[in-house]
MMTF fields as JSON, N, C-alpha, C and O atoms, coordinates in Angstrom:
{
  "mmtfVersion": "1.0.0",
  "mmtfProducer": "UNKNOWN",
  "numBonds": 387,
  "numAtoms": 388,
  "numGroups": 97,
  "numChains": 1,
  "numModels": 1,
  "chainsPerModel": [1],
  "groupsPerChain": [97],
  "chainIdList": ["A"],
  "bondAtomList": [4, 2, 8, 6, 12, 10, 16, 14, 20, 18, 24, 22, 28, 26, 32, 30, 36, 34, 40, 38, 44, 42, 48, 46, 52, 50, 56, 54, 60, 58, 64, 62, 68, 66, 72, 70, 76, 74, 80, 78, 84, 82, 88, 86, 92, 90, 96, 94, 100, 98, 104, 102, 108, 106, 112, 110, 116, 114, 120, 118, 124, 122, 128, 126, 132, 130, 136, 134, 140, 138, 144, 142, 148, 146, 152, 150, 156, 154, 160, 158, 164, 162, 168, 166, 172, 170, 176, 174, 180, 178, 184, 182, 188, 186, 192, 190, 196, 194, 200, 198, 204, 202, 208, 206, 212, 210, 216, 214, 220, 218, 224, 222, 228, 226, 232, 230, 236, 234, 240, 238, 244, 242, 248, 246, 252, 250, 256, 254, 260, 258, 264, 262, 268, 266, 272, 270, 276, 274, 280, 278, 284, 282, 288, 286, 292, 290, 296, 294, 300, 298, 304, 302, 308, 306, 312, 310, 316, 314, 320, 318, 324, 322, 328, 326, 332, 330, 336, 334, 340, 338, 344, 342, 348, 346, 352, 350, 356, 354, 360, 358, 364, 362, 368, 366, 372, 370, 376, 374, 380, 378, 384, 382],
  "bondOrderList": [1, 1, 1, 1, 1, 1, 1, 1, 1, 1, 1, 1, 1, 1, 1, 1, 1, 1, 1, 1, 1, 1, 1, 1, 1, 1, 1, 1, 1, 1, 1, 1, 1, 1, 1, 1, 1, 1, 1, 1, 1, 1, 1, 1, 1, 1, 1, 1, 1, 1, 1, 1, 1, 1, 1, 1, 1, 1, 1, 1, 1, 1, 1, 1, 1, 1, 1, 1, 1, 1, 1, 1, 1, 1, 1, 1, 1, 1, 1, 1, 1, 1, 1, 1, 1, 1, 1, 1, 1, 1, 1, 1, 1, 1, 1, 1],
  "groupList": [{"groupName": "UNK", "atomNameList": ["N", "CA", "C", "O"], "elementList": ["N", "C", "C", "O"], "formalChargeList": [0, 0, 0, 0], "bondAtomList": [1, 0, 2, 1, 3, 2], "bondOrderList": [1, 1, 2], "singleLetterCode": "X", "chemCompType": "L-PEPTIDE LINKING"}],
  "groupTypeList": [0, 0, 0, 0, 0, 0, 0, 0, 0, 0, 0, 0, 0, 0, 0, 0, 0, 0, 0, 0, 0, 0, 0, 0, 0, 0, 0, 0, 0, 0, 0, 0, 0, 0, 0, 0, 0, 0, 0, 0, 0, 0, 0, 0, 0, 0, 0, 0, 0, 0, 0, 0, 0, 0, 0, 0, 0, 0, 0, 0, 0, 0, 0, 0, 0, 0, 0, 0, 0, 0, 0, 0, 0, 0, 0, 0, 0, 0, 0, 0, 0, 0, 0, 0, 0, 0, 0, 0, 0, 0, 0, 0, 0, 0, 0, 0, 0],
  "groupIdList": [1, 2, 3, 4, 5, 6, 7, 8, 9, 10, 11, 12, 13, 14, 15, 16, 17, 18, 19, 20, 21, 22, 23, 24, 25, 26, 27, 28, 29, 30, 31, 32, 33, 34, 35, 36, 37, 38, 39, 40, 41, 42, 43, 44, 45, 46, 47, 48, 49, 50, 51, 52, 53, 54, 55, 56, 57, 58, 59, 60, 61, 62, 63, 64, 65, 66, 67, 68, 69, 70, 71, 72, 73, 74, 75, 76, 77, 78, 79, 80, 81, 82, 83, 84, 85, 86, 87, 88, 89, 90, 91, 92, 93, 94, 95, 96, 97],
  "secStructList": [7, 7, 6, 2, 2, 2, 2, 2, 2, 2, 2, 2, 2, 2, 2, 2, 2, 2, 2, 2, 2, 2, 2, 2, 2, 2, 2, 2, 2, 2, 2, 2, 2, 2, 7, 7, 7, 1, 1, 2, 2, 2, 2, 2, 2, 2, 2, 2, 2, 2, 2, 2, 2, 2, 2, 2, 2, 2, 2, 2, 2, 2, 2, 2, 2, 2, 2, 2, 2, 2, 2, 2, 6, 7, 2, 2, 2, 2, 2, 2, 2, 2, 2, 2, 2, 2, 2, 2, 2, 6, 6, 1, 7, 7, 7, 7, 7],
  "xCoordList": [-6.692, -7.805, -7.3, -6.134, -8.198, -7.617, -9.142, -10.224, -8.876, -10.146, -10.464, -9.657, -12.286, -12.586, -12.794, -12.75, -13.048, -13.238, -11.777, -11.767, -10.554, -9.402, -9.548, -9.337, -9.911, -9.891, -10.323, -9.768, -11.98, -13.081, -12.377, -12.273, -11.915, -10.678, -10.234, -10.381, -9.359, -8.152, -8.3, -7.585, -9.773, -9.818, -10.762, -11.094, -11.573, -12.2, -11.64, -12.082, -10.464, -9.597, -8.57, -7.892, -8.485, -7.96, -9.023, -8.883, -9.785, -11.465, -11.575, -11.693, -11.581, -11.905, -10.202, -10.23, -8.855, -7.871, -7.983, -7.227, -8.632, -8.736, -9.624, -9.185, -10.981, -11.29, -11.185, -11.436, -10.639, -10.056, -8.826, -8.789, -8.077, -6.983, -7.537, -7.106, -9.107, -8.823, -10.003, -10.211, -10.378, -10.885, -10.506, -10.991, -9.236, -8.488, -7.453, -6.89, -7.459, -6.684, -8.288, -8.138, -9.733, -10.555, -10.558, -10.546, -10.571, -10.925, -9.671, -9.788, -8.685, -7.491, -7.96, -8.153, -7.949, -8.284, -9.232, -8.993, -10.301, -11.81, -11.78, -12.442, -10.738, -10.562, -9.851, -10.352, -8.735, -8.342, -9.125, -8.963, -10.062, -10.778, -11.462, -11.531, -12.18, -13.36, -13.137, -13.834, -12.14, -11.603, -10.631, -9.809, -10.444, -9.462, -10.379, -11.548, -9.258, -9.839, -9.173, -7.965, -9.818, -9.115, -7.914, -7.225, -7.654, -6.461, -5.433, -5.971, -4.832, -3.52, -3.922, -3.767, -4.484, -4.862, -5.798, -5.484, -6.835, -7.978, -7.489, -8.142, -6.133, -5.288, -4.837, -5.274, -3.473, -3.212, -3.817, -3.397, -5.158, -5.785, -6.543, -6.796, -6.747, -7.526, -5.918, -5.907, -4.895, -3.82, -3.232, -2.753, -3.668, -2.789, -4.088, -3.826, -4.976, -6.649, -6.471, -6.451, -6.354, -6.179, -5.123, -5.391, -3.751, -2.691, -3.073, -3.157, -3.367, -3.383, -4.442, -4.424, -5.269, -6.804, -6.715, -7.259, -5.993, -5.747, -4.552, -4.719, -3.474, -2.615, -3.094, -2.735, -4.041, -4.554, -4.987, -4.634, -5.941, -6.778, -5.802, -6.164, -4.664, -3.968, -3.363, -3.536, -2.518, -2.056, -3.009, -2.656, -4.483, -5.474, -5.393, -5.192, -5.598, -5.945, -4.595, -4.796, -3.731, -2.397, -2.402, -1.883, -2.96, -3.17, -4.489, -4.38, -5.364, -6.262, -5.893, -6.313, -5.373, -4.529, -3.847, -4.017, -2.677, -1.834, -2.312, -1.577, -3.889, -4.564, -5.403, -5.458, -5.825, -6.479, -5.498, -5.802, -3.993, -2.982, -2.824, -2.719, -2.782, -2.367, -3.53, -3.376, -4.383, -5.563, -5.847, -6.13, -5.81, -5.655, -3.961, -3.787, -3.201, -1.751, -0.643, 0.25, -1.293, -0.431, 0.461, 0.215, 1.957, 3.123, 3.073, 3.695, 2.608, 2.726, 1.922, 2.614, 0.507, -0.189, -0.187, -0.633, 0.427, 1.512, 1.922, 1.494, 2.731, 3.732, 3.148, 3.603, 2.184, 1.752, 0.902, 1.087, 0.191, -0.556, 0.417, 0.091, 1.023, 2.523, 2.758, 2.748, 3.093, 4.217, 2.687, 2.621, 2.001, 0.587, 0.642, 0.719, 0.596, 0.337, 1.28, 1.157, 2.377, 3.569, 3.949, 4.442, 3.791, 3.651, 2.586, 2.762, 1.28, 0.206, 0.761, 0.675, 1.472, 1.873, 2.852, 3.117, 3.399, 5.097, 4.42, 5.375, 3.259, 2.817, 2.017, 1.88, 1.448, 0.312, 1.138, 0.456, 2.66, 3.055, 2.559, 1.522, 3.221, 2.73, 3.868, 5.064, 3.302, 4.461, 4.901, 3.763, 5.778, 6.179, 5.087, 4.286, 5.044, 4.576, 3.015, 2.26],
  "yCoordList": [-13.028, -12.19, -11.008, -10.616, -10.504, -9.171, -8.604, -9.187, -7.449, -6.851, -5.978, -5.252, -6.058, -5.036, -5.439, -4.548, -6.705, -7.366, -7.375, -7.336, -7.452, -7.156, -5.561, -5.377, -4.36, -3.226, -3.035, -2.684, -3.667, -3.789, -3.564, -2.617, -5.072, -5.415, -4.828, -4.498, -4.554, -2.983, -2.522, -2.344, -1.17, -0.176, -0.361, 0.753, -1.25, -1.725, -1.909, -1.452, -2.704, -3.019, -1.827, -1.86, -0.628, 0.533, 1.432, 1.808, 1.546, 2.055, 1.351, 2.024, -0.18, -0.567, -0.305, -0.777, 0.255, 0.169, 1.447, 1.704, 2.635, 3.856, 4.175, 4.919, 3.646, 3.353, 3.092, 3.639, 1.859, 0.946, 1.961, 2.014, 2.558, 3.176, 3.852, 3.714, 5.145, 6.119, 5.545, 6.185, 4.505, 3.568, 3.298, 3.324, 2.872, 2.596, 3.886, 3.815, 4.559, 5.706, 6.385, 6.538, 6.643, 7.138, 6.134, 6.499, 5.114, 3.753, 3.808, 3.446, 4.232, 4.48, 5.756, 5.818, 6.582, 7.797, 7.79, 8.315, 7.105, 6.841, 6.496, 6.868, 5.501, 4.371, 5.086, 5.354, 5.635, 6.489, 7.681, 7.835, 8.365, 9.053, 8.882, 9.55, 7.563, 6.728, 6.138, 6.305, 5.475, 4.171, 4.742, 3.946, 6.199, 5.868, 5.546, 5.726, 5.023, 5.039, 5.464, 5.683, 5.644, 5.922, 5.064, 5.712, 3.966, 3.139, 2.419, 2.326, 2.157, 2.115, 0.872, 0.96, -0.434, -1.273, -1.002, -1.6, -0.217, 0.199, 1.022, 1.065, 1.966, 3.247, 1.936, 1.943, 0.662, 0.151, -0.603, -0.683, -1.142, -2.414, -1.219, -1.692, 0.07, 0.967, 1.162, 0.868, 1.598, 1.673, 0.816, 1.08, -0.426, -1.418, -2.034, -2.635, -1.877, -1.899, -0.924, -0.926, -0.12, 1.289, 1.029, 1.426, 0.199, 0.174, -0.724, -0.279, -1.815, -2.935, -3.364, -4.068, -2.542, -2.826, -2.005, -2.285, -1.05, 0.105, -1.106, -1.668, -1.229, -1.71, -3.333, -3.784, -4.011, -5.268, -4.979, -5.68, -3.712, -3.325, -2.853, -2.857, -2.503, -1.919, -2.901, -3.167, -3.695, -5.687, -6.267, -7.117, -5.968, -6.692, -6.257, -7.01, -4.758, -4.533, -4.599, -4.688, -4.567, -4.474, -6.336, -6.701, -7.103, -8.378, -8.522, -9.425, -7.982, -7.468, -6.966, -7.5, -6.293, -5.314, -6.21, -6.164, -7.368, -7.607, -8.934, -9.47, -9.432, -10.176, -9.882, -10.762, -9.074, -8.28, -8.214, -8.572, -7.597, -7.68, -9.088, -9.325, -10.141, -11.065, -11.823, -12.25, -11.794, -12.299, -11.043, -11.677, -10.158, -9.31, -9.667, -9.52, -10.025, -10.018, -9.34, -9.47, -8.414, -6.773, -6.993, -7.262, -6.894, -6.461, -4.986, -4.425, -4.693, -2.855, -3.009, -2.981, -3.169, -3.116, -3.602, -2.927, -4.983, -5.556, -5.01, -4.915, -4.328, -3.602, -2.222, -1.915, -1.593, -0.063, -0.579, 0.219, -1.584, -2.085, -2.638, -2.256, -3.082, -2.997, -2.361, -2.656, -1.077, -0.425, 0.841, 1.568, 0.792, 1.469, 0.885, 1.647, -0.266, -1.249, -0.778, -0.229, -1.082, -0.591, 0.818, 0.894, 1.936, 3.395, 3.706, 4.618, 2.911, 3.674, 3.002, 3.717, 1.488, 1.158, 1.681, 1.933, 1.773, 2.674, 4.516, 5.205, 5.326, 6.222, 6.361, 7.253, 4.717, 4.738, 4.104, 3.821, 3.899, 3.449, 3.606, 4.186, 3.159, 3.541, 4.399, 4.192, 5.505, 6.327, 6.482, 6.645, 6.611, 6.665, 7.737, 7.373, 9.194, 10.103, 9.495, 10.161],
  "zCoordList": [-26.925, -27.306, -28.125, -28.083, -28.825, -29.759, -30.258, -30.183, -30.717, -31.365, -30.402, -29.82, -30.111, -29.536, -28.315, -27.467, -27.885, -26.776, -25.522, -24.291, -26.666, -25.602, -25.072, -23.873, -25.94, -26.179, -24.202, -23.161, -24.807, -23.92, -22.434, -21.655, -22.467, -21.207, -20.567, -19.39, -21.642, -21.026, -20.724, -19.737, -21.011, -20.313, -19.655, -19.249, -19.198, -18.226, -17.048, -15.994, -17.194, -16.131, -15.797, -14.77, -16.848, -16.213, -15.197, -14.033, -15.859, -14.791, -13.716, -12.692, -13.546, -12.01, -11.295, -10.159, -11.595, -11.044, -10.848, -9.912, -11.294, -10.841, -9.718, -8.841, -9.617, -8.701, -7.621, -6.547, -8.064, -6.783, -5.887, -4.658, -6.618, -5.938, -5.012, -3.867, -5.387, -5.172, -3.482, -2.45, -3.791, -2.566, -1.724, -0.593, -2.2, -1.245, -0.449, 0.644, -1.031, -0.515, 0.912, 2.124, 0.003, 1.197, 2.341, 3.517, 2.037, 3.195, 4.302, 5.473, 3.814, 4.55, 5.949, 7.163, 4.725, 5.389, 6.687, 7.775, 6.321, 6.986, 8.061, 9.03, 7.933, 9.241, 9.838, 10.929, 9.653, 10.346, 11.695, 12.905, 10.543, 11.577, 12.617, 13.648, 12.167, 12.738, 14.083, 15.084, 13.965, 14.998, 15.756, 16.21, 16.097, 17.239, 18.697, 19.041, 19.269, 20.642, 21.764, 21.669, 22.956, 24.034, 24.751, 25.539, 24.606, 24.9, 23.963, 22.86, 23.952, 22.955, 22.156, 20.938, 22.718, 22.324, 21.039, 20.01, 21.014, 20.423, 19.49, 18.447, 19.587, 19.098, 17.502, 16.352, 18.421, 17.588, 16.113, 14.958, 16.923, 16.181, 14.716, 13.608, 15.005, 14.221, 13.195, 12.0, 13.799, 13.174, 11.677, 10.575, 12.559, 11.887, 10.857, 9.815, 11.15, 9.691, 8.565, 7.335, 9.536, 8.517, 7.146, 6.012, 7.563, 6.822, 6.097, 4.953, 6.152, 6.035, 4.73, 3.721, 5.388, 4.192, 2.838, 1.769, 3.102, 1.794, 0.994, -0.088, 1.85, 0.925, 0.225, -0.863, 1.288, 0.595, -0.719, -1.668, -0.879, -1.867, -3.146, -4.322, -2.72, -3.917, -4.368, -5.557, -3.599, -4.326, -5.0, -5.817, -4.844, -5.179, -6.589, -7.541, -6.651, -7.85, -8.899, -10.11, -8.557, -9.518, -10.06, -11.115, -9.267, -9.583, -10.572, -11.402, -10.595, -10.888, -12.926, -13.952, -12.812, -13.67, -14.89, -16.109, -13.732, -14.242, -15.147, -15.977, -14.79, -15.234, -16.596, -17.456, -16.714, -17.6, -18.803, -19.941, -18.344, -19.554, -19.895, -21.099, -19.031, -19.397, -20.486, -21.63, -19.855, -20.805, -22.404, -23.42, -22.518, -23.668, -24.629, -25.839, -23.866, -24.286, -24.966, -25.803, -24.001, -23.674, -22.858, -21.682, -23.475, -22.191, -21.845, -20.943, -22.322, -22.272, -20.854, -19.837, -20.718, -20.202, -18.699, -17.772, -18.565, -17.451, -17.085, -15.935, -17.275, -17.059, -16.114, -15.012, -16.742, -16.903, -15.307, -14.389, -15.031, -14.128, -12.958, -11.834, -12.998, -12.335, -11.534, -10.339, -12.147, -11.669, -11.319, -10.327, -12.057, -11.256, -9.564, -8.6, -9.493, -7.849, -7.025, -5.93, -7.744, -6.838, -6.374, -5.249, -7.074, -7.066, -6.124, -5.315, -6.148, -5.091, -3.891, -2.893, -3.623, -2.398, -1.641, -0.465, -2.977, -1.992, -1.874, -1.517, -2.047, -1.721, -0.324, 0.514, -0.528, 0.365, 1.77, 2.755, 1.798, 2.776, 4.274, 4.598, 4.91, 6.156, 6.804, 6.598, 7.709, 7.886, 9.088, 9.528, 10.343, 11.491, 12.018, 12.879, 11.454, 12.156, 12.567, 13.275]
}
């Protein structure tokens, strides 16, 4: 693809990856607040959603991303979507404390 329709693409698929991040970063958050519970069981299962669903959402979209370049046939763009996925995952890690 090329012209205005790849254009289209691109920053289409940069808009739903901004989004998506900043989604996934509240949904993190959310669950967090929402779901604890009084026994460890209830503590964990809120724990381990919490991690789990943010980071699904950020693989999603870097796949997402890395599709968009591929179909426009942008390495730049691959790339930039990439290392976008990987940067919000290794931020959005999960942390001991």
């Amino acid at each position: 693809m090329a012209g205005s329709l790849a254009q289209a693409i691109r920053y289409g698929a940069v808009g739903v990856i901004f989004v998506g991040l900043a989604i996934a970063s509240a949904q993190g958050r959310r669950r967090r607040q929402i779901d604890r519970g009084s026994d460890e069981v209830a503590a964990l299962r809120a724990y381990s959603v919490s991690v789990i669903v943010p980071q699904a959402l950020r693989e999603g979209l870097g796949f997402i991303g890395i599709t968009a370049g591929l179909l426009t046939g942008s390495e730049s763009w691959i790339v930039i979507f990439a290392a976008a996925s990987l940067m919000s995952q290794f931020i959005g890690r999960p942390k001991m404390g």
